[in-house]
C-alpha positions in Angstrom: -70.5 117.4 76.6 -67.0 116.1 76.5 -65.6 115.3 80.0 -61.6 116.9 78.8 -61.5 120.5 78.3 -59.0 120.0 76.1 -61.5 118.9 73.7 -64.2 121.4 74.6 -65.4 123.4 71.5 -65.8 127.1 73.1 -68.2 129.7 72.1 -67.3 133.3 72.3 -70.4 136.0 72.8 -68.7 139.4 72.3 -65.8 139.7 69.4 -64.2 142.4 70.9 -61.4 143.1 72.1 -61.1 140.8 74.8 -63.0 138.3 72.2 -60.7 138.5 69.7 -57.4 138.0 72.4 -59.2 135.0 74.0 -60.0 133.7 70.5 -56.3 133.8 69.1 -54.9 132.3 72.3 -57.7 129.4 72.1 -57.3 129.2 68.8 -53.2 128.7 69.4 -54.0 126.0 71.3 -55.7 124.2 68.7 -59.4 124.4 70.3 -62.4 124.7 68.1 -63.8 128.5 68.8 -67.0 130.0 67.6 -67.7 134.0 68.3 -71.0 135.7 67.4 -71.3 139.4 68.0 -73.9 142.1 66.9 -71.0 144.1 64.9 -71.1 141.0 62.8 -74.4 142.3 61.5 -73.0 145.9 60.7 -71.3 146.9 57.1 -69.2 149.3 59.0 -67.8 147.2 61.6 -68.4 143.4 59.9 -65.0 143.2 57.7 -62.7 143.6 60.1 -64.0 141.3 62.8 -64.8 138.5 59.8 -60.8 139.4 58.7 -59.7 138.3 62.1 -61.7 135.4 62.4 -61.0 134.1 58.7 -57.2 134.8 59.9 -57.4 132.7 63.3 -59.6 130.2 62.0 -62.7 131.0 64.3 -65.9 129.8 63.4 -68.8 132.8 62.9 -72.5 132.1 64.2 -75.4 134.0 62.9 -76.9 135.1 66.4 -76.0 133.9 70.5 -79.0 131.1 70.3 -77.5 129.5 67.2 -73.6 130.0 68.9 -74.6 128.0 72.3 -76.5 125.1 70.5 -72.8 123.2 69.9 -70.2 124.5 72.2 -69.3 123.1 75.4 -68.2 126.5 76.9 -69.9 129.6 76.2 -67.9 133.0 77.0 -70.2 135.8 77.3 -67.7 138.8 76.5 -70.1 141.9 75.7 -70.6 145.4 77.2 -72.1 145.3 80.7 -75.4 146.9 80.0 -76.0 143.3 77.3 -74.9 141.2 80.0 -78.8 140.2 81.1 -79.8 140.1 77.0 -76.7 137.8 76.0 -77.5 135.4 79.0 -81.5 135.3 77.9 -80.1 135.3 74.2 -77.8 131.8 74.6 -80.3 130.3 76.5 -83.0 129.5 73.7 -80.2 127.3 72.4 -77.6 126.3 75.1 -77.4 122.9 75.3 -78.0 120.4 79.0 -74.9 121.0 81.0 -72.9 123.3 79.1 -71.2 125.8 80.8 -71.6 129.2 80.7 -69.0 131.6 81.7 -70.0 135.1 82.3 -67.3 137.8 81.8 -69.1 140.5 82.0 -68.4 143.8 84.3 -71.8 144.0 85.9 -73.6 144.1 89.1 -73.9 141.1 91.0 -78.1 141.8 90.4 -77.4 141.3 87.1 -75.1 138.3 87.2 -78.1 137.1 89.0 -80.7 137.4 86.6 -78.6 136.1 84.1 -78.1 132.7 86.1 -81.7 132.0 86.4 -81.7 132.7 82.9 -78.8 130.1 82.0 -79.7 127.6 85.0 -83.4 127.5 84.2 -82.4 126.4 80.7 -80.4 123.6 81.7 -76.9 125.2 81.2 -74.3 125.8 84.2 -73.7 129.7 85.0 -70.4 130.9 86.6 -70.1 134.6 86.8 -66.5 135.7 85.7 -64.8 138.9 87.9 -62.1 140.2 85.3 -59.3 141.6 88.0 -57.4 143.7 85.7 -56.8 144.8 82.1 -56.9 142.1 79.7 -54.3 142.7 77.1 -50.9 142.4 79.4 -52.1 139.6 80.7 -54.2 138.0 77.7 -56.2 134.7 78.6 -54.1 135.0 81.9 -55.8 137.4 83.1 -56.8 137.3 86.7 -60.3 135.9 87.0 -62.1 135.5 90.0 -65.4 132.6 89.5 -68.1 132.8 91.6 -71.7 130.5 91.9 -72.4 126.7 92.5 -70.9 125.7 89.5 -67.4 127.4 89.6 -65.8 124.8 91.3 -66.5 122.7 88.6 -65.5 124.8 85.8 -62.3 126.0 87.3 -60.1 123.4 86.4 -61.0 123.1 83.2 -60.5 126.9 82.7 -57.0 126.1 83.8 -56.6 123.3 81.7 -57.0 126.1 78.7 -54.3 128.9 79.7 -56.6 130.7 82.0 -55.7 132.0 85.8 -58.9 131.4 87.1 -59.6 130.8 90.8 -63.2 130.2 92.8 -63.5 133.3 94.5 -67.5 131.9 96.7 -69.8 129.7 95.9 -72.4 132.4 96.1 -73.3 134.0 93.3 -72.3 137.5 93.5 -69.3 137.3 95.6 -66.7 137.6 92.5 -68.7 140.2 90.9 -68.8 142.5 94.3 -65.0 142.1 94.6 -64.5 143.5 90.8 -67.2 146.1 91.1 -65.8 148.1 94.3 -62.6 147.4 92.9 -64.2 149.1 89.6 -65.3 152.3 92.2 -61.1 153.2 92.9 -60.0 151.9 89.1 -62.6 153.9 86.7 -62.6 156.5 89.3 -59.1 157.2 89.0 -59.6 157.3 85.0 -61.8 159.9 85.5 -59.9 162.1 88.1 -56.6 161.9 86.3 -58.3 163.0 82.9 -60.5 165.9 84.5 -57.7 166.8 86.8 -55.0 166.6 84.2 -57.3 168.5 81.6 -58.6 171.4 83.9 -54.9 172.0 84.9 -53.5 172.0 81.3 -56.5 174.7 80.7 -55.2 177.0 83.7 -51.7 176.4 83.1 -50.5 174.4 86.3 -50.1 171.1 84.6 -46.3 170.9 85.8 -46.9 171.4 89.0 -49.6 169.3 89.7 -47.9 166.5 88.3 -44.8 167.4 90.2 -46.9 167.7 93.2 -48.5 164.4 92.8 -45.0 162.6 92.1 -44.0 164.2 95.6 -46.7 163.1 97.5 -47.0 159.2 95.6 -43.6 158.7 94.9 -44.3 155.0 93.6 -46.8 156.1 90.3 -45.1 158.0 87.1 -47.7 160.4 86.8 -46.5 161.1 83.3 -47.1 157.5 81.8 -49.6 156.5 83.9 -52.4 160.1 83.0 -51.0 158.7 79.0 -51.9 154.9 79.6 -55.3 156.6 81.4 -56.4 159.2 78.4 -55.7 156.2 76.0 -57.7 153.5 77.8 -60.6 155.9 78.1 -60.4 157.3 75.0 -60.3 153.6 73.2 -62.9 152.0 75.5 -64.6 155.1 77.4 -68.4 153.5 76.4 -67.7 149.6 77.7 -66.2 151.3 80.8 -68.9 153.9 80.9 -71.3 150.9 81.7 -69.2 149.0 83.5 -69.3 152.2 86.3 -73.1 152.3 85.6 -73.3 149.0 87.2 -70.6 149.6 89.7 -72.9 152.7 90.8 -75.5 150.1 90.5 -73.8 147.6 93.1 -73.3 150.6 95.3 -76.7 151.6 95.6 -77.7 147.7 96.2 -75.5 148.7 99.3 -77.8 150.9 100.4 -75.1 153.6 99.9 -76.0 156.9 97.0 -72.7 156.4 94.5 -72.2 159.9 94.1 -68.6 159.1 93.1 -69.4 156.2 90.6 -71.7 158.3 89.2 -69.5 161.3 88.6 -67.2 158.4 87.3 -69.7 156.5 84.3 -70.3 160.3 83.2 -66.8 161.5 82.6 -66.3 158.2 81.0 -69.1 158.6 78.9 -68.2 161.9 78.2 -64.9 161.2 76.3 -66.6 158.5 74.6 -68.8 160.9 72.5 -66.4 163.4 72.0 -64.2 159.8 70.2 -67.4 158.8 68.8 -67.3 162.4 67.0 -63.7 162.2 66.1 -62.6 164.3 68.3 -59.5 162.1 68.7 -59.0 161.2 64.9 -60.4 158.2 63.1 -60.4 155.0 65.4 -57.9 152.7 64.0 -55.0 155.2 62.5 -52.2 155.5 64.4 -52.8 158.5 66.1 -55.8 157.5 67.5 -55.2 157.6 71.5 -51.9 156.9 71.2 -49.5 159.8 72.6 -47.2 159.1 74.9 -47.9 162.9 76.1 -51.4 162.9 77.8 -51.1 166.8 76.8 -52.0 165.9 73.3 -54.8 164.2 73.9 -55.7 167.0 76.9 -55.5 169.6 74.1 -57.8 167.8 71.9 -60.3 167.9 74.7 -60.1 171.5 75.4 -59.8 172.2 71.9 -62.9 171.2 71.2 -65.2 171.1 74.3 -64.0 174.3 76.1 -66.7 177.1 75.0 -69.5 174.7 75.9 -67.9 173.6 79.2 -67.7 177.5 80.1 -71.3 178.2 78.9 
């Protein structure tokens, strides 16, 4: 393993959208970048993500084992309920004291598992705590590390573009931080669109924005229920199991996460109704991308009301 990040070669697990924007902003940089993910494998969803990579000049691996056997940094990018499967999956080819970086939105059990996993195969495990949204912020996003060995992967993050910081040497600290964070964030997703739909059904729409603008002066309601119906709609299954595991995290508490679980249901919800086109064709321009949550709102009602009644 090469002691200068500058010269690591980086492996990205999960080709996604926060893949993809890590990729082209290693890639700018002039680093060697690998991605694997399971899309790769699917006629539906394989052109597009081999477009990309043809396009940034990113490397394609045939599965996670074969991606980890020559990178100096793997990325494990994936949906939260793979997070445990990707960790096992790079193991069986990770090479001795390569690092493995864990971005994943999941329980600090799970980041747990995963590091025996990584650690037990002679790779170094840091779990990752995404703080925010990825795309304003790109490979700057706030990232909190957390385990043994995030100390010694920080800098070198760093040295990349990244904003990382060591958040506790004990594993699970970071995670814990991003999943009650996760509890307020995904929960207010969920409010706004089952809030925001309901009243749009009855008719009161105006005035409970107005109302809310009154009482939390600082939030456009308008822009920010839009910027909410989009996100979910887009990217309502990866955030449905990210709330699984922060209802997970809760109950680790010792607490019942009546409110996380409300949440991952909601979130889920939406997702099937965009998995059925509900919302148009994923990838045309219309798709989730009103400025007027109403449209989106109508859409919902539209199509779900009669079985919501019954």
């Amino acid at each position: 393993m090469s002691t200068s990040a500058r010269s690591w070669k980086i492996g990205l697990v999960g080709y996604g959208e926060v893949g993809r924007i890590l990729a082209e902003d290693l890639r700018a940089q002039g680093l060697a970048v690998s991605a694997y993910d399971r899309k790769l494998d699917r006629p539906d969803t394989a052109p597009a993500l081999r477009a990309h990579a043809l396009d940034h000049g990113v490397s394609l691996c045939d599965d996670a084992a074969d991606l980890a056997r020559d990178v100096d940094l793997v990325v494990s990018a994936v949906t939260a309920s793979q997070t445990v499967a990707v960790a096992q999956a790079c193991a069986a080819g990770i090479q001795a004291g390569a690092f493995f970086l864990d971005f994943n939105s999941a329980s600090p059990g799970a980041k747990q598992q995963a590091a025996a996993l990584v650690n037990a195969a002679g790779g170094r495990y840091v779990e990752g705590a995404v703080m925010t949204s990825v795309p304003p912020y790109r490979i700057r996003v706030p990232l909190l590390l957390g385990g043994p060995e995030a100390e010694a992967l920080c800098p070198g993050l760093n040295a990349l573009g990244f904003a990382a910081k060591v958040a506790d040497v004990r594993l699970g600290v970071a995670s814990a931080t991003k999943m009650c964070r996760s509890v307020m964030i995904k929960g207010l997703e969920a409010m706004v669109i089952e809030s925001f739909t309901a009243a749009r059904h009855y008719g009161v729409e105006d005035a409970v924005v107005a109302s809310l603008q009154e009482t939390f002066p600082g939030i456009d309601w308008e822009k920010q229920a839009s910027y909410f119906f989009q996100r979910v709609i887009e990217h309502g299954r990866r955030r449905s199991e990210e709330v699984m595991e922060v209802a997970r995290t809760v109950g680790e508490a010792g607490l019942t996460p009546w409110s996380a679980d409300g949440t991952w249901r909601r979130q889920a919800w939406v997702a099937d109704l965009a998995d059925q086109g509900v919302f148009g064709p994923r990838g045309t321009p219309g798709f989730a991308r009103s400025a007027d949550w109403r449209v989106e709102a109508d859409r919902l009602l539209a199509h779900t009301q009669p079985k919501e009644q019954a």
